[in-house]
C-alpha positions as CSV (number, residue, x, y, z in Angstrom):
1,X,-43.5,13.2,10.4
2,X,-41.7,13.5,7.0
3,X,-42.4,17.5,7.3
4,X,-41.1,18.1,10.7
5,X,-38.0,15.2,10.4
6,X,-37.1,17.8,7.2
7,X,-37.3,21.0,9.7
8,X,-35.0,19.6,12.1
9,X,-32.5,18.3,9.5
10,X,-32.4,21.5,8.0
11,X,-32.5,23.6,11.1
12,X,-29.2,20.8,12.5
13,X,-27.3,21.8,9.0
14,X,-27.9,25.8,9.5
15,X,-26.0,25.4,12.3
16,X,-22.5,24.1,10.8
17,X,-20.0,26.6,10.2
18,X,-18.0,27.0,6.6
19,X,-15.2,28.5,8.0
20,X,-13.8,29.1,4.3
21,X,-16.6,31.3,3.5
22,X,-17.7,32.6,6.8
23,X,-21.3,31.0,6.7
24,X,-23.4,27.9,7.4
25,X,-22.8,24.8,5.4
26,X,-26.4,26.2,4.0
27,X,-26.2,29.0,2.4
28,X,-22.4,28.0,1.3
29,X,-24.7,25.8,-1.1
30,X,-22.5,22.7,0.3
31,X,-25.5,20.6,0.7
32,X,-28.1,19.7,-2.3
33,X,-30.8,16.9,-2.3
34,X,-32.0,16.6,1.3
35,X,-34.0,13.8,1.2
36,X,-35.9,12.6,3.9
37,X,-38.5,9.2,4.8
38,X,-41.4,8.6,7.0
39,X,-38.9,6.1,9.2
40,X,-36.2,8.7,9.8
41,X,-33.6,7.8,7.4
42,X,-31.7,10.8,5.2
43,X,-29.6,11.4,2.7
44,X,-28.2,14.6,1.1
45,X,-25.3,15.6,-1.5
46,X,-22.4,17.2,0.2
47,X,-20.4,19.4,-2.2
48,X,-16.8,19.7,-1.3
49,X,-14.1,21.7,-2.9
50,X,-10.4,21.7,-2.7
51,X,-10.2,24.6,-0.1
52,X,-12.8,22.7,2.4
53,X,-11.4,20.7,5.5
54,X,-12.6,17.4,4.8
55,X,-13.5,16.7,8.3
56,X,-17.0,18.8,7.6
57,X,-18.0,15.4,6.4
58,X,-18.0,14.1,9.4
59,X,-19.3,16.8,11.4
60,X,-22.2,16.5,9.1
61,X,-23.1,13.0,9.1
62,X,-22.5,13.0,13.5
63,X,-25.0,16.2,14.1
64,X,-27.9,14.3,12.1
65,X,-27.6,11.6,14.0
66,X,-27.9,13.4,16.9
67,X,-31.6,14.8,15.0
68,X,-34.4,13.2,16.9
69,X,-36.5,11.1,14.6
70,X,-33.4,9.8,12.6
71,X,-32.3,6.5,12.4
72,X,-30.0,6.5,9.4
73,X,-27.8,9.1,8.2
74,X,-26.3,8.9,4.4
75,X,-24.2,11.2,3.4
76,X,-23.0,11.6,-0.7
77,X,-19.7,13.5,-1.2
78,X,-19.4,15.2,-4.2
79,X,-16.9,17.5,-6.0
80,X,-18.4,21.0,-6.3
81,X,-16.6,21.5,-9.7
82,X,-19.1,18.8,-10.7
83,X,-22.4,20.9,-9.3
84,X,-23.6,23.0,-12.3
85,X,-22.1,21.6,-14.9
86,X,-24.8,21.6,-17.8
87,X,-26.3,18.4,-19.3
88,X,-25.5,17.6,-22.9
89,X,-27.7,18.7,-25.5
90,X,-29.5,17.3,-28.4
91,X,-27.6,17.1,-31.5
92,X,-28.6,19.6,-33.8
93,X,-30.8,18.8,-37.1
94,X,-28.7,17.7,-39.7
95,X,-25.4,16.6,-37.0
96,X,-23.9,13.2,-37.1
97,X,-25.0,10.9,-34.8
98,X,-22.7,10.2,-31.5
99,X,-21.7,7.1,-32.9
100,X,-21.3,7.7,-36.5
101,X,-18.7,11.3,-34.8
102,X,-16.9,8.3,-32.4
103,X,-16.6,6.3,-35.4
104,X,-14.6,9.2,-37.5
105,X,-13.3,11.5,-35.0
106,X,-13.4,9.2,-31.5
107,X,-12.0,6.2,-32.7
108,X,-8.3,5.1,-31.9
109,X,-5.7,5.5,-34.5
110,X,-4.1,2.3,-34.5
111,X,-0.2,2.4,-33.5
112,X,2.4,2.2,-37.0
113,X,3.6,-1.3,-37.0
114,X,6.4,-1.6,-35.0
115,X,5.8,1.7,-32.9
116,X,6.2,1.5,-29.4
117,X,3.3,1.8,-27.3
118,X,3.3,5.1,-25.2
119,X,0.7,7.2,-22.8
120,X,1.0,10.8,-22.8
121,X,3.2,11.9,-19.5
122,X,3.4,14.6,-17.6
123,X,5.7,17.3,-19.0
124,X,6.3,15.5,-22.5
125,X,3.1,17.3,-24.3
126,X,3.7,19.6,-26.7
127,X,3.6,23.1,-25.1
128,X,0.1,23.9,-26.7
129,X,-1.1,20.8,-25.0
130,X,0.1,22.1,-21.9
131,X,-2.3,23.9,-19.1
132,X,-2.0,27.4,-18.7
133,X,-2.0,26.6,-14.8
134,X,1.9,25.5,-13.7
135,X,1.5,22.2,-11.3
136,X,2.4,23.5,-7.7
137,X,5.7,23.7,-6.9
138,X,6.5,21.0,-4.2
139,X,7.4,22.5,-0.5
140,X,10.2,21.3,1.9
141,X,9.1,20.4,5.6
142,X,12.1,20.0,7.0
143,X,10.9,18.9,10.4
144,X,9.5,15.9,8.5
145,X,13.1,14.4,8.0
146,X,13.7,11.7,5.3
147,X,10.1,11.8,3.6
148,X,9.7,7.6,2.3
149,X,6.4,6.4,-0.1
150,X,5.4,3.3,0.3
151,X,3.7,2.2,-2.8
152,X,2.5,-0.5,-4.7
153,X,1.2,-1.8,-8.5
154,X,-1.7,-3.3,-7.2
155,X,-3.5,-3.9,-4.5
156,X,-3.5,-6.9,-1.9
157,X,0.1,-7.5,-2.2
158,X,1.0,-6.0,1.7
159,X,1.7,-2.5,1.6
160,X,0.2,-1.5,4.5
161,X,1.3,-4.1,6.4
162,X,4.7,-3.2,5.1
163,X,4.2,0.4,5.7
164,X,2.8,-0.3,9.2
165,X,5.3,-2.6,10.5
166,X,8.4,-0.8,9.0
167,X,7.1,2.3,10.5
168,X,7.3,0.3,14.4
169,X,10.3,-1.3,13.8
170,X,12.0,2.2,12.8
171,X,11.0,3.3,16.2
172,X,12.1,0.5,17.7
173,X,15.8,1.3,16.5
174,X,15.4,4.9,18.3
175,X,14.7,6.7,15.5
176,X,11.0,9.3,15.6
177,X,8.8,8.1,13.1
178,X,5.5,9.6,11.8
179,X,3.3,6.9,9.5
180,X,0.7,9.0,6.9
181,X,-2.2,7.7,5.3
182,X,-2.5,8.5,2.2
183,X,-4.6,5.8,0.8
184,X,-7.5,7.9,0.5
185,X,-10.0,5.4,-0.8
186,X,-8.9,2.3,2.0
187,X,-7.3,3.6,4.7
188,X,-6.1,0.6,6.9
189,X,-3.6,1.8,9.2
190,X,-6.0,2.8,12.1
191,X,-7.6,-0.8,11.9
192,X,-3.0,-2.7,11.6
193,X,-2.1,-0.2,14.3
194,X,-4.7,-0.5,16.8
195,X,-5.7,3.0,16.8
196,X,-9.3,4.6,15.4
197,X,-10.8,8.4,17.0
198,X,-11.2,11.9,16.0
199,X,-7.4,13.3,16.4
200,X,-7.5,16.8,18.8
201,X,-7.0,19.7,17.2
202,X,-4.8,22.7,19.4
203,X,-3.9,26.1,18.4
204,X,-5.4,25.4,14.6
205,X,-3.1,21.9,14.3
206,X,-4.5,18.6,14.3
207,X,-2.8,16.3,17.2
208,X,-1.9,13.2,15.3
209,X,-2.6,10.2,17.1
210,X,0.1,7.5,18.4
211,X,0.8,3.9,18.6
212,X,3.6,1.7,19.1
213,X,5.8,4.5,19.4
214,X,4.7,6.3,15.9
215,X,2.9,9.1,14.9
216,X,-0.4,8.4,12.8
217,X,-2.4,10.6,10.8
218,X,-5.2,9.3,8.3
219,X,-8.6,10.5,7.0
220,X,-10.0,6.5,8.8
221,X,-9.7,8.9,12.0
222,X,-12.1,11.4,10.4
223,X,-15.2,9.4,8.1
224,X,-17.1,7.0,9.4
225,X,-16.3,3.1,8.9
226,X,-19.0,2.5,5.7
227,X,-18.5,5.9,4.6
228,X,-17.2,6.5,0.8
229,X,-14.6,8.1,-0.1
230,X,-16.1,9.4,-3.5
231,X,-13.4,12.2,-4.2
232,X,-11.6,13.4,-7.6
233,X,-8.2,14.8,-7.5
234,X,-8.2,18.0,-6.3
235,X,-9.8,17.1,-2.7
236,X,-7.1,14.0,-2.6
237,X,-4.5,16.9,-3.2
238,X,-6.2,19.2,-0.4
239,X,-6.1,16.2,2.0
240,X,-2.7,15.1,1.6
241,X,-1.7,19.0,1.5
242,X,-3.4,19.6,5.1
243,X,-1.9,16.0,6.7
244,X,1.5,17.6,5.6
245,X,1.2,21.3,6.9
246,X,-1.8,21.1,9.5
247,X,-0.5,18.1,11.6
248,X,1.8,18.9,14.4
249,X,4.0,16.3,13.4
250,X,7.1,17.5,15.7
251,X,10.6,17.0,14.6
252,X,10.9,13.1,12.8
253,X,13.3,11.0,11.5
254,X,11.2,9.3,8.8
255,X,8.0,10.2,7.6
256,X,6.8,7.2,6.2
257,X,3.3,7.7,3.6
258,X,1.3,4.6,2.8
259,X,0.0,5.2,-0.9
260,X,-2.8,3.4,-2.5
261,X,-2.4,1.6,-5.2
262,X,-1.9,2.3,-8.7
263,X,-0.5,4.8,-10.1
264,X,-3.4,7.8,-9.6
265,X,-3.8,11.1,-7.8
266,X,-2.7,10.4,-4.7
267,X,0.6,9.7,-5.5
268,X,1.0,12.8,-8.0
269,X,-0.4,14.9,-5.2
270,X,2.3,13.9,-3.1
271,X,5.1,14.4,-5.3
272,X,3.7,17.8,-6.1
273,X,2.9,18.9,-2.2
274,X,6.4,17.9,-0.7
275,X,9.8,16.7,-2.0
276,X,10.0,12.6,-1.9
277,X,13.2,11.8,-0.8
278,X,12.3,7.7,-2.0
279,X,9.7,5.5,-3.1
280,X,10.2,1.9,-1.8
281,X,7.6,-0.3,-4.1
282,X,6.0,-3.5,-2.8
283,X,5.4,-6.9,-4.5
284,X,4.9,-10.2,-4.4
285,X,6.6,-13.2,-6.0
286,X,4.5,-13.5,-9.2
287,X,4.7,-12.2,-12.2
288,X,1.3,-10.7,-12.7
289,X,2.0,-8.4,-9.4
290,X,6.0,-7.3,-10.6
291,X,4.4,-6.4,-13.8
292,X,2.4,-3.9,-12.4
293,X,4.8,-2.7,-9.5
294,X,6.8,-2.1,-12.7
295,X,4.5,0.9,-13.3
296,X,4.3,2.2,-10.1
297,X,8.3,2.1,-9.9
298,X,8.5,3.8,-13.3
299,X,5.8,6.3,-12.2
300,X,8.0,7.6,-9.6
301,X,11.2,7.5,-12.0
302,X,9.5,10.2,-14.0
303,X,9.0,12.7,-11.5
304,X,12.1,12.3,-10.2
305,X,11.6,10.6,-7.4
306,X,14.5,7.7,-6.4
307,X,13.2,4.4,-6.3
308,X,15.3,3.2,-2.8
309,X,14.4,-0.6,-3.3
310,X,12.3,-3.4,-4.3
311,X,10.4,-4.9,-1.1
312,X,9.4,-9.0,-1.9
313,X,5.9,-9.3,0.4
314,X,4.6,-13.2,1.1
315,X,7.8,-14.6,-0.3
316,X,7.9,-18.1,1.0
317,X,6.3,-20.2,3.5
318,X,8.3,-21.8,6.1
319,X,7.3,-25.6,7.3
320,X,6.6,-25.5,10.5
321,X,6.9,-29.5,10.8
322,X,10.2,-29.6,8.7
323,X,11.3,-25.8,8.3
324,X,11.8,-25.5,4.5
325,X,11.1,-22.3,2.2
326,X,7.6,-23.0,0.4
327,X,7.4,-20.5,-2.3
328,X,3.9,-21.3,-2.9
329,X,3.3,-18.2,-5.0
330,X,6.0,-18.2,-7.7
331,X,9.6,-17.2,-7.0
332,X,12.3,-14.3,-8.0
333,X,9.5,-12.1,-9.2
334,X,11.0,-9.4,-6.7
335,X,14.5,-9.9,-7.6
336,X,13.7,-9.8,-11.4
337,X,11.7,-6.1,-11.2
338,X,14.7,-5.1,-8.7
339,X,17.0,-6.0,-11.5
340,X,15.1,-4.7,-14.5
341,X,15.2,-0.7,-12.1
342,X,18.9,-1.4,-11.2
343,X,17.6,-1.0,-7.9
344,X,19.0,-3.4,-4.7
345,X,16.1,-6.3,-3.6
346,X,16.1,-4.8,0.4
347,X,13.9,-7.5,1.4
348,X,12.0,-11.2,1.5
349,X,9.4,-11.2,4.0
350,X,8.3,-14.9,4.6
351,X,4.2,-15.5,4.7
352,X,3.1,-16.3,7.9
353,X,-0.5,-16.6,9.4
354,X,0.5,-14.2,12.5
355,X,1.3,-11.1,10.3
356,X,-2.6,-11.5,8.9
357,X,-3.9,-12.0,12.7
358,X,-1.8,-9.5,14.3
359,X,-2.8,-6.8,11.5
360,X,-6.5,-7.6,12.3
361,X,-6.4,-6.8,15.7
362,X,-4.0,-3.8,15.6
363,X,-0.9,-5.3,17.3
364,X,1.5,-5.8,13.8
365,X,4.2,-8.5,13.6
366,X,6.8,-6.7,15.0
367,X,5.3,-5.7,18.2
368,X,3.1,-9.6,18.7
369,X,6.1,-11.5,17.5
370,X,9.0,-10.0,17.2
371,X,11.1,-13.2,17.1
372,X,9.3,-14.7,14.3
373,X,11.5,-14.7,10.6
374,X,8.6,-12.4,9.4
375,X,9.3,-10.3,12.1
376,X,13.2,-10.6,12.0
377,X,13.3,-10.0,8.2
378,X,11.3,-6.6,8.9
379,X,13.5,-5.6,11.2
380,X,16.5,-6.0,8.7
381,X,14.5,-3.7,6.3
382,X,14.5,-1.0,9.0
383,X,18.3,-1.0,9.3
384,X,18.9,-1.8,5.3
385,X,16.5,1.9,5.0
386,X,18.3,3.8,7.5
387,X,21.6,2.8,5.1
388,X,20.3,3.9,2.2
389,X,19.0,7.5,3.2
């Protein structure tokens, strides 16, 4: 069965078209180690570069599963860069060994007491250091209208949630909204806004989808639930470049994009595919999250991108027996980063078990309970963002 299970699989992948190259995914050498067992399951390599659309993935991993004799499809996304790069070879007779090179040559020169401790940054290396190849230069899509990161330090402090419900609440003041998702590695907002299938594509633009009034675009709609993302930066930079100019967005008032966390390639991609008119960074009360919202705000100071605000997730938790502010997870850790960036504190969003329950099923806060504080103070960030930009 092994034999034949291998015929069909490679007779299903012969028939998907590489548009970049004008050829099957085949002989485009996309796919490597097909791999095949007695009880139908397979898994192969899929090599992607930056110029591939990213939804070949799924296209792949759907036509094996419509293979008779398969019952599981895994699918391994690589970046093609990686494919032939050559294993290391054996020291040569007579060379120092790897460690006793890391010892002498590897190993960290400590910091002159006193010094400050510093990372290299973009565009402060000495121009030999610099790459012959000039980053791209960052395009204007007007119809986009006030272009708004949402970012974070770290994970799990509510960015999403933050993204998504600011996003509604927008469009509940009137104004045309599109949400991205650029958090390439967890993208959420399909699951908060109650949204999740393959967008349409017309005339060679992908349709985004809508909910609540706002236009959603994120790779959840295009990879499979369990599926990996497994990408290095320069497919994060081709998918963020094709939501931007392949999505028929229409005409918006805010184009909000829901980073991941961190401080990594998504969010240089971004600032390099499009002009940024803000970054709003989310945190919670303690200290341990400002600290590292702290590097995400200064990340976006240094290519000049305005940070528009300091947004205070899970700040207190309002008594439902005697209505008194809880802050059960530390307080004024948003007001203290706000302070430290000169930037204004736009909101405190109270924590409050409906946002979790109402993110869960798709329907966020603002749209379940709008009259709730959580709800209310969301609201107030809508109009306090319109103000700003």
């Amino acid at each position: 069965m092994t034999a034949n299970l291998q015929e069909r699989v490679t007779d299903a992948l012969s028939r998907i078209r590489n548009n970049r190259v004008g050829t099957n995914v085949l002989e485009a050498e996309m796919i490597r180690d097909i791999a095949t067992t007695t009880d139908g399951k397979v898994r192969l390599s899929l090599f992607l570069t930056p110029d591939d659309d990213a939804a070949v993935v799924r296209e792949v991993r759907q036509t094996l599963q419509q293979v008779p004799g398969v019952t599981d499809v895994r699918v391994d996304v690589k970046d093609a860069s990686q494919a032939n790069k050559p294993s290391p070879r054996a020291a040569p007779t007579g060379a120092r060994s790897p460690a006793a090179a890391a010892s002498t040559s590897a190993a960290p020169i400590p910091p002159k007491a006193g010094a400050s401790r510093t990372l290299p940054v973009m565009g402060q290396e000495t121009q030999s250091q610099r790459a012959a190849v000039p980053a791209p230069t960052p395009i204007a899509y007007p119809h986009l209208g006030h272009v708004i990161a949402i970012s974070s330090g770290k994970g799990g402090v509510g960015k999403s949630t933050v993204a998504s419900n600011l996003a509604i609440a927008l469009a509940k003041q009137g104004a045309r909204v599109g949400l991205m998702d650029a958090d390439i590695y967890g993208p959420n907002i399909p699951r908060m806004m109650g949204v999740n299938s393959q967008p349409p594509v017309e005339n060679e633009k992908i349709i985004p989808l809508q909910a609540h009034g706002v236009k959603i675009m994120s790779l959840g709609f295009m990879i499979e639930r369990d599926q990996p993302a497994i990408w290095r930066g320069p497919i994060i930079m081709k998918i963020i470049t094709q939501f931007l100019r392949d999505v028929q967005w229409g005409e918006l008032d805010y184009f909000l994009v829901d980073m991941p966390p961190g401080t990594g390639d998504a969010q240089l991609s971004l600032v390099q595919a499009t002009m940024v008119h803000g970054a709003i960074i989310v945190t919670t009360p303690q200290e341990v999250a400002s600290g590292d919202a702290l590097r995400g705000a200064k990340m976006f100071q240094r290519v000049a991108v305005p940070v528009l605000g300091i947004i205070e997730n899970m700040s207190y938790f309002i008594c439902p027996n005697c209505a008194e502010k809880h802050r059960i997870f530390g307080s004024g850790g948003g007001k203290r980063l706000a302070d430290e960036l000169n930037v204004p504190l736009l909101g405190e969003i109270p924590f409050f078990g409906g946002v979790l329950e109402g993110a869960d099923r798709g329907e966020p806060i603002v749209v379940s309970e709008p009259t709730t504080p959580a709800a209310q103070a969301l609201f107030e960030l809508a109009v306090r963002l319109k103000e700003l930009v």
